[in-house]
C-alpha positions as CSV (number, residue, x, y, z in Angstrom):
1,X,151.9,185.3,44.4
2,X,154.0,183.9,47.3
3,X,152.5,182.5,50.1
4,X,152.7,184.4,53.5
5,X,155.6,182.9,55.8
6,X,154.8,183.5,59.1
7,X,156.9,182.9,62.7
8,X,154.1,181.9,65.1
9,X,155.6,181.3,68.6
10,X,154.6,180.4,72.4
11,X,156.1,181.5,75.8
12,X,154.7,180.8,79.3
13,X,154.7,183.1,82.1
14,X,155.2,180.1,84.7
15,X,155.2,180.6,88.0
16,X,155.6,178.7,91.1
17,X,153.6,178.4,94.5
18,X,155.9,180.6,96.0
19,X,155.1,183.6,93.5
20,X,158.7,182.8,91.8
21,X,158.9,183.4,87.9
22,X,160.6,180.9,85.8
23,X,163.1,182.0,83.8
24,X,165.4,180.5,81.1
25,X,169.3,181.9,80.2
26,X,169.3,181.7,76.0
27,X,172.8,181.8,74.7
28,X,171.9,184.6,72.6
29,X,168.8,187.1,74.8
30,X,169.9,186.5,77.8
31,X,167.3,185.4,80.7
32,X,163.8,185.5,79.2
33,X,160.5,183.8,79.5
34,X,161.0,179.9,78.1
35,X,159.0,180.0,74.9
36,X,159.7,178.8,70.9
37,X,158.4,177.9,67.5
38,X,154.6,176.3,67.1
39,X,155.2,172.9,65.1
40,X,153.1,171.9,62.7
41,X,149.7,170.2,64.0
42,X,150.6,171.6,67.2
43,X,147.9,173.7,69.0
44,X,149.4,177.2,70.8
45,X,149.2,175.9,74.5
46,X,150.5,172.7,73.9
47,X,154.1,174.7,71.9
48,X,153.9,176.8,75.4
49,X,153.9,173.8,77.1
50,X,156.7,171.3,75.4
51,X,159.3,174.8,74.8
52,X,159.0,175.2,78.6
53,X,159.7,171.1,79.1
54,X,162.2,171.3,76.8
55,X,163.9,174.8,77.4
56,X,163.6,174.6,81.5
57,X,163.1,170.7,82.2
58,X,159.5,171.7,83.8
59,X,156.2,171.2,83.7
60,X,153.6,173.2,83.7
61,X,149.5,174.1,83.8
62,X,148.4,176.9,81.3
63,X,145.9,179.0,83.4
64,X,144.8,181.6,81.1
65,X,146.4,183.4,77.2
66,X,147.3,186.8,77.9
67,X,148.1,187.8,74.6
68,X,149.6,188.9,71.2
69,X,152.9,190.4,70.5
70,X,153.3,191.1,66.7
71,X,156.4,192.3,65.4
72,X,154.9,193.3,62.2
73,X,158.1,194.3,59.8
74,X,159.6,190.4,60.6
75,X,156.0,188.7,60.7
76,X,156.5,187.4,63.8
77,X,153.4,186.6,66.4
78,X,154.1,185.9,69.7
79,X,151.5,184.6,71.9
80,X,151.8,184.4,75.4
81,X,150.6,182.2,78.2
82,X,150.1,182.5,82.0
83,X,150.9,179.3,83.8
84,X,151.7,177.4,87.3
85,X,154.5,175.2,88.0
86,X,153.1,171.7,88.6
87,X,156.6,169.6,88.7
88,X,160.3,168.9,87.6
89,X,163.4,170.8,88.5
90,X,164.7,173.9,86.4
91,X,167.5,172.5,84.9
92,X,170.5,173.1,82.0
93,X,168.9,172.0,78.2
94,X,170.5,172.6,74.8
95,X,168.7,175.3,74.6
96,X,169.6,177.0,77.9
97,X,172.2,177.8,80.1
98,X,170.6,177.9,82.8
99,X,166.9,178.0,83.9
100,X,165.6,178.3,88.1
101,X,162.7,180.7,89.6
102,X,163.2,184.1,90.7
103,X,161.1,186.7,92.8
104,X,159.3,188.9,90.2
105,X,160.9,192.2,91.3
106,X,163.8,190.6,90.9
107,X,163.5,188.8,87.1
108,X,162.1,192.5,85.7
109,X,165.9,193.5,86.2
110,X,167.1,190.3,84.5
111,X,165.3,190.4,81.7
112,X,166.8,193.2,78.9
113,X,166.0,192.0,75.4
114,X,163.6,194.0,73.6
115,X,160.6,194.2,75.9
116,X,160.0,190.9,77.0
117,X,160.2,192.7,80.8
118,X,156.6,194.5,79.1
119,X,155.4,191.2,78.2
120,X,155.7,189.9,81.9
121,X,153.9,192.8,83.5
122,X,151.1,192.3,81.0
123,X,150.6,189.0,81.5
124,X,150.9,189.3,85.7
125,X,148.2,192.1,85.6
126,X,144.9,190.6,87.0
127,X,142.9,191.5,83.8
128,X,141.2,188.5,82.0
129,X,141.1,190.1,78.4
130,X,144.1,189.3,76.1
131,X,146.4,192.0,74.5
132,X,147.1,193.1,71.2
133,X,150.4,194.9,70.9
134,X,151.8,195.8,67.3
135,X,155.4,197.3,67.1
């Protein structure tokens, strides 16, 4: 038997004292929420925390989980943070082209991949139980 090889990932929802969501320009998704691969030994905020230092040059305070997105056919989880902006300036990585806040209304229309738009809304909702979403 072959062990099960799993993607587990964390994004933040991160946004800033002016009700601005951060987002991040991937050379391949377009803009999106900043987010990546848990490392090993690594718990789930603290990923959410160093992929949004390291895809947006931020930092930032996890304030609550919001969920679970599982992509079941890949074996993907996707866990999702909401979080406030406590310093650093959105900035260009390797791993974005660029990164900088926008007004929600606004980054719903930016955002186009798959339903990452869904996974905003979710976690902005003033609800304090996580989400389970299979697809």
């Amino acid at each position: 038997m072959n062990p099960p090889k799993h993607f587990i990932s964390a994004a933040a929802i991160v946004l800033n004292d002016q009700n601005e969501i951060l987002l991040i320009r991937g050379p391949q998704r377009g803009w999106e929420m900043p987010g990546g691969h848990v490392e090993v030994g690594e718990s789930l905020a603290q990923a959410a925390i160093r992929e949004t230092k390291e895809e947006a040059g931020v930092d930032i305070e996890i304030i609550r989980f919001c969920g679970i997105f599982q992509n079941v056919k890949e074996s993907i989880c996707n866990t999702l943070f909401l979080a406030k902006y406590i310093g650093g300036t959105p900035i260009t990585t390797t791993e974005s082209l660029e990164s900088g806040f926008f007004p929600i209304d606004k980054a719903l229309t930016m955002v186009t991949y798959m339903n990452f738009w869904e996974r905003i809304e979710v976690c902005l909702k003033p609800i304090e139980e996580p989400v389970y979403v299979e697809f």
